[in-house]
Structure formats: C-alpha cells, structure tokens
N, C-alpha and C positions, 0 to 999 in steps of 0.2 A: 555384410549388411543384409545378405536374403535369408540369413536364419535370424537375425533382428526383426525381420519387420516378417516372417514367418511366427514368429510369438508373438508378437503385438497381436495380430489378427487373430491368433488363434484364443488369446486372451481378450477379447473384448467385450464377450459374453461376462465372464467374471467384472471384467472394470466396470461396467455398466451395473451389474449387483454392488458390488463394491460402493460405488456414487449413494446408489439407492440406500443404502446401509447409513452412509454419513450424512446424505442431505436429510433425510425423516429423523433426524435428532434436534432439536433445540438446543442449539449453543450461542445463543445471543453472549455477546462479552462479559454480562453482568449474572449469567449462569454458570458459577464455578460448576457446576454437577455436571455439565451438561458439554459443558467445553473439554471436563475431564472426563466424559465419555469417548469423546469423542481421540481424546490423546490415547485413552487404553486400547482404544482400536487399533489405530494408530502401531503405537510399540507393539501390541501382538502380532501383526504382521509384519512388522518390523521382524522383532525377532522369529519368527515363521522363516521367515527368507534367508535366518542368517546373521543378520545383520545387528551390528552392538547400537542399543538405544540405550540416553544417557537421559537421566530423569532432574528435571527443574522444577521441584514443588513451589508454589507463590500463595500465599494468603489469603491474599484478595482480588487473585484470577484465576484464569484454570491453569493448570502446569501445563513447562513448557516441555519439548521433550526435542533431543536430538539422539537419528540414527546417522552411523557411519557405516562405511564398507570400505574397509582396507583391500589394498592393491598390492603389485609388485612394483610399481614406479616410482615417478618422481613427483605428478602433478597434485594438485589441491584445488577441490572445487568444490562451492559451497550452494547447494539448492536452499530457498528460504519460501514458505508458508506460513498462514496463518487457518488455524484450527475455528476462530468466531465468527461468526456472522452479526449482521446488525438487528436481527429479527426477535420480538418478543415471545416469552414462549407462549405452545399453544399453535402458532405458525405451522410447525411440520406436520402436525393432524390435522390442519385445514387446509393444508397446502400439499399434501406428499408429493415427491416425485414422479414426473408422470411426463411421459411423449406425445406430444403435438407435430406433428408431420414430419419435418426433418428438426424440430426443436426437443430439447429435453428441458421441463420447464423445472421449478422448485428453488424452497430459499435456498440458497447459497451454494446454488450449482453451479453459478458463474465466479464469484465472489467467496472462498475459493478452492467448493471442494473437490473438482474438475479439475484442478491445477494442482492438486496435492496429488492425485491419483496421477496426472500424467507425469511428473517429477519422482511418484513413486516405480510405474512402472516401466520408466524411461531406467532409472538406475537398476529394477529387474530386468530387465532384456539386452544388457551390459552384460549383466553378471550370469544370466543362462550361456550368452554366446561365449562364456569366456574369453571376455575382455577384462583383463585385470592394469592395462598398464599407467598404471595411477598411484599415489600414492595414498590417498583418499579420496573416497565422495562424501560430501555429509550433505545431512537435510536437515535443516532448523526449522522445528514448527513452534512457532509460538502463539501467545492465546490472548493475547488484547490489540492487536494491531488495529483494529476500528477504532479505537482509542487512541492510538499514535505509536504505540507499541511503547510504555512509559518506562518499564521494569524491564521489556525481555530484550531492549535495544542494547543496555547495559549488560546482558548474558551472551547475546552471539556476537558484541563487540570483538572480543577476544579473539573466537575461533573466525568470523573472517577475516580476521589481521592476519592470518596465518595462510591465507587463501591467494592464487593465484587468477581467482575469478568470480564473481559469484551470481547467481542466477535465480530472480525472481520468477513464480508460477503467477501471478497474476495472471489475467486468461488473455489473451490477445483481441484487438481492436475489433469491434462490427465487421471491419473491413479485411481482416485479417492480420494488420500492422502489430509488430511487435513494436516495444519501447525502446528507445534509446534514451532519451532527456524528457524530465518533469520539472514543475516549476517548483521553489520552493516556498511554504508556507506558514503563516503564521496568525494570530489571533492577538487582535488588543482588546482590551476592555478601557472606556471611558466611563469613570461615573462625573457626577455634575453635583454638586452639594448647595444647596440655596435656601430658601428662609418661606416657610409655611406664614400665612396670612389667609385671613377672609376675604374671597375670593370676589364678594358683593361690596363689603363695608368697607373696609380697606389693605386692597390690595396694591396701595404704594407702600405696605409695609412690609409687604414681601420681594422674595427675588426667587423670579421663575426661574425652575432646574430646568426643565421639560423646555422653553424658548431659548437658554442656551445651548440645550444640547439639538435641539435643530441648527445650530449657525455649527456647534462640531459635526455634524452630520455632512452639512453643506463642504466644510473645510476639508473633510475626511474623502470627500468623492472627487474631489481635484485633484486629489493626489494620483488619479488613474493616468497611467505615461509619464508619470515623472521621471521615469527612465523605460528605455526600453522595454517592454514585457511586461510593466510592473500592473495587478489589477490590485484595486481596493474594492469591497464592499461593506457598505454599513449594513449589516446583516437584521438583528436583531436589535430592538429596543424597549425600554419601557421607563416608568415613570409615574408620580402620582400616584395621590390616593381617592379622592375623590372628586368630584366636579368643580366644587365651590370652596375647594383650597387650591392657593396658589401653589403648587407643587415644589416640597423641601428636595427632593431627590429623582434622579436620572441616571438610567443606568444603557449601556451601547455595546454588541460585543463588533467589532470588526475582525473579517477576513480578508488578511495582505498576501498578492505572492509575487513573487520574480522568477524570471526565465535566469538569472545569471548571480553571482556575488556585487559584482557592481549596483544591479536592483537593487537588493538586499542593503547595500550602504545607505542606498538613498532617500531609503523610502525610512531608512532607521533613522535618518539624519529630521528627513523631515516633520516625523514624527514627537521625533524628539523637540522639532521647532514648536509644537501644538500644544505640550502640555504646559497647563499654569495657564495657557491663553484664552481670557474670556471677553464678551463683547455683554454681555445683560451684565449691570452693575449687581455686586454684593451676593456674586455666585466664583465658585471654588471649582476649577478642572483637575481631575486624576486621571493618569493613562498609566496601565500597565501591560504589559506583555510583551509577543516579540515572536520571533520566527522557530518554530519544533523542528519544520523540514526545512534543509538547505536545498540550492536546487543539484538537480543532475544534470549536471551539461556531459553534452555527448565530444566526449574528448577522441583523443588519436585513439586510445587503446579501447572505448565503446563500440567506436570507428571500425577498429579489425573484430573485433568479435558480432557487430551487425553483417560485415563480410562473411565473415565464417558462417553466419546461420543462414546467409543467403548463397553461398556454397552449399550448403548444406539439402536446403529446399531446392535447390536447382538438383541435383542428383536425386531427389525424390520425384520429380517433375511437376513442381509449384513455383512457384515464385512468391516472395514474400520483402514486403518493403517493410521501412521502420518510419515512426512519429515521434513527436516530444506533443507530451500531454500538462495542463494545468494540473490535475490530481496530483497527489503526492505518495507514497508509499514506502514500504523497507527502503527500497532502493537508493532513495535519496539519503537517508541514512550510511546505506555500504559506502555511495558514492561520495558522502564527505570524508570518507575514511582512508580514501583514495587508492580505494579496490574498486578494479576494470568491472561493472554491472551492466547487465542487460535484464528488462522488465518485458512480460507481458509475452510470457512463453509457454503459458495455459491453453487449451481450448480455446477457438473461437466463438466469441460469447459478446453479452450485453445483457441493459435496463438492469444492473445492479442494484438490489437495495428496492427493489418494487416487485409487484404483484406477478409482471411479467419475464421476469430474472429469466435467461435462457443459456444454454451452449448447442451448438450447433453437432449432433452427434457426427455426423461423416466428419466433421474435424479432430475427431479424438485421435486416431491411429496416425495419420500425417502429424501432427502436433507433435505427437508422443515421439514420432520417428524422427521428427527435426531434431527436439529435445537431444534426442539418443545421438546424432549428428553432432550438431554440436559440439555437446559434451566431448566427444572422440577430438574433432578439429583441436579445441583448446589445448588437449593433452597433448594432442602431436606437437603440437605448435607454439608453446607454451614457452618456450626460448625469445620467439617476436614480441608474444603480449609482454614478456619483462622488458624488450629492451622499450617499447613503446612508453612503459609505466615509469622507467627511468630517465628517458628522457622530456617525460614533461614538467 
C-alpha cells in the first residue's frame, strides 16, 4: 500500500491537469462531437498506460469505449462511467474549471469527470505497484447515461454478467457516504382527450381536458406511501390552446419511484387501476409508461462489499458510512442483473447539474486510495462475495 498511495500523491499534479482537460470540453449528451472528444481522450491514455480499449461506435450518441487490464488471476471486476454531462454547449468557456478554496468548481467535475479519473487512476497505481492478481479489471465508459443509458445498458449488459463485482464512480455523498441502495424509477405519461367548445357561447358542448386532468393529478398524488418508499410526483403539465376554448387536450408527465420490487408491483398495480378512469363527462384517459430503473437494494453481498471499503478506509485512517439515495443510476441497472454493486466511489462532491457543481479536492487521493483498497479486498475475497451471491 505505501508505494500505492506513494503514486497517487505523486500523481495528483497530473490528475488535477487531467480533470482540467476533460471538464473544459462540452459534452452535454446531445453532443456527439463533444462526448467523442472526450472518449478519444479517454482511449489514448487508456492505451498510454497499456491498457486494451475496445471501441463502441453509436449513431446517435457519442461512443462508448471499454478499457481492460488483464491480470494473472482469477477475479473480475467491472469499474462503470459515464463520459456526458447535462450542460449545453458554450458552458465550458463560460464556466472553465477553476479553484475556490478547498473546492474545484466546473460543469461536470462532480457528475462525473472526477470519478472517471479516480476509477482511472485507482486501476493505474495497481498496475505500477505490480498488483496483477486478477484476472481483469475493465472500465466501461459510456455516453448517454443522463438519458438513462438507453443503448450502452444493452452493451456492458454482457461484460458485467461476467463480472464478480461491479463498481460505480459516481462521486460520493456531501457527506462523504458512499451508495449502497437507490430507488428505482420510472415516468408515466397521462394525456386526457376531450371536445373543444366555445368557451363563452357554449361551453356545455365541450368537455374539458385540462378539469380532468387536475382530478388525474389529484388521484396521481395519493398514490405517495402506497407502499413503503414509494414517491409520486406529478411533475410536468400542460394543456390548452387558448383562453376562450374549452380545452380538447392535456397532457401530464409523472415521476414514480420505489425503495424495493414490492413498491414497484404496487404502484404498477395501481396505476394500472387509473387508466380509462374519468370523473368530467365525455373525456378519454391514456396512461403510458412504467419503471427504466429497478431499485438497488442493498442485499447480503452490497453488505460485505460496504464492509470491505469500510475495511478499506479504516486502514487509510477515515472512516466512511454508506446511504441508499432516491436518484437512480448504472447501478440500478448492474443490480437488477444481480451483480454485487456498490455506487458513489467518486470524489467527494455535490450541486450537480448547477452553476455551483463542486469536488472537494483534499478528497481525491483518499477516494482514489479507497477505490485501490477496495478493488484489492474483492479480489482477495472474492470466494465469500460468490458464496453470498449464491445464496440469495
């Protein structure tokens, strides 16, 4: 470990260039160019270090790109990022990266290009100290996870089947908490179909969209606690054309999530009781959609791998707790595929997605060491997390 964390420190001048390099790029998700700048990076010091990077070209996002680093062992473990940010372009010029006291501020220095570097250079100071006993490490970067990851979930499906662990850089809690369990999440859409009328002269020959879909609104918000954890909100609305027409159409998106698969049944069950169901005469309900993330419950075998990185940070001399978060991310994905995940092993960081985005720099080197911890525990240990995985 003391020539480990003897290169992290001597390397931090570089990772902090490095940061600099990828946050002052524009890769909002809807920027192929910009996302695949940011992957070229990427692979070239991928292959710099060594290291085989395998190319996912996609159409209509940036490519996605996986490096590996073959070992002498047995183990398999699977680092996962995401290459976009939410940011439009123009953001990184008016925003570069830049230091505020003990913060480093910039788009998507938290969210998550902090967490790509520490996942990168957690597997370099592995591979300086001559730690090979693994049989792989791999790192999947992919390029539309602000999106939900629609296309590259379907690509590293495969390879973490294959995986004996896998390990989101998401950046760790304000507080320092890494993840164990997220809720999982989903999106309906209601529209409401009803009869345009003059709104003055007569309007009993219409039938208002916009007045049923307030009574689906009202039905839609009852549903908060229908089972343990479960939250609804009726997010977004709209409706109407003009003042003095009785409005023909209404449209609603809702955001549903659950802490468990039980939620999940219930709120699917009850949803399911809502469509076709209307209260204004001579109006029409449509409901579609349904849950993208399942949730991540933090099982026996999230269990021993939150141990392992609190073994980990106690021999660094930290200490570090775990949370279950409402957000949702990769994770929830690994974890329905029921591969052992741990989230939120990035930088300590927050205010993602705003003006004030930050990572706390004294956390890079501790984070990166954990990471590097970690990583080692699982290998060694790696006979318990299967029998945990088999017996649930």
């Amino acid at each position: 470990m003391k020539t480990i964390n003897s290169f992290l420190n001597s390397s931090l001048t570089d990772y902090l260039a490095d940061l600099a390099a990828l946050v002052n790029l524009d890769c909002g998700t809807e920027n192929k160019a910009g996302v695949d700048q940011v992957g070229t990076w990427i692979r070239d010091r991928c292959t710099a270090w060594g290291w085989e990077a395998q190319h996912f070209p996609l159409s209509d996002y940036g490519d996605c790109w996986l490096a590996r680093l073959r070992g002498r062992g047995a183990g398999r473990i699977m680092l996962i990022g995401h290459l976009d940010t939410v940011y439009p372009d123009g953001t990184a010029a008016n925003r570069p990266m830049r230091f505020e006291g003990p913060k480093i501020m910039g788009p998507g220095v938290c969210d998550m290009k902090g967490g790509l570097l520490v996942g990168m250079y957690a597997m370099r100071a592995l591979q300086v100290a001559g730690f090979d006993d693994f049989a792989e490490l791999v790192f999947f970067f992919n390029s539309e996870e602000e999106l939900g990851s629609p296309v590259s979930r379907t690509l590293y499906t495969p390879v973490v089947q294959q995986m004996d662990a896998a390990l989101v850089l998401e950046a760790a809690r304000m507080n320092g908490d890494i993840v164990s369990a997220r809720k999982g999440a989903g999106v309906y859409t209601v529209r409401v179909k009803g009869k345009a009328a003059h709104a003055g002269v007569e309007p009993e020959k219409g039938a208002n969209a916009v007045l049923e879909m307030a009574h689906q609104v009202i039905a839609f918000q009852k549903l908060n606690g229908i089972a343990p954890g479960v939250t609804v909100n009726t997010g977004v609305i709209s409706g109407g054309t003009q003042h003095n027409v009785v409005p023909e159409h209404a449209e609603l998106e809702v955001d549903v999530r659950a802490v468990d698969l039980a939620g999940v049944a219930a709120i699917r069950h009850a949803i399911a009781g809502l469509n076709g169901q209307t209260t204004v005469p001579g109006t029409q309900v449509q409901i579609q959609g349904g849950f993208s993330y399942f949730p991540m419950a933090k099982t026996p075998a999230t269990a021993f791998l939150v141990k392992l990185a609190q073994d980990a940070a106690q021999e660094l001399g930290f200490e570090v707790k775990d949370a279950a978060t409402g957000g949702a991310s990769d994770a929830n994905m690994i974890s329905a595929l029921d591969v052992p995940v741990l989230d939120g092993l990035g930088p300590v960081g927050g205010l993602d997605h705003g003006p004030d985005e930050y990572i706390e720099q004294a956390s890079i080197v501790p984070r990166t060491a954990l990471l590097v911890g970690l990583l080692q525990r699982i290998l060694v240990r790696r006979d318990e997390l299967t029998r945990l995985r088999q017996s649930a």
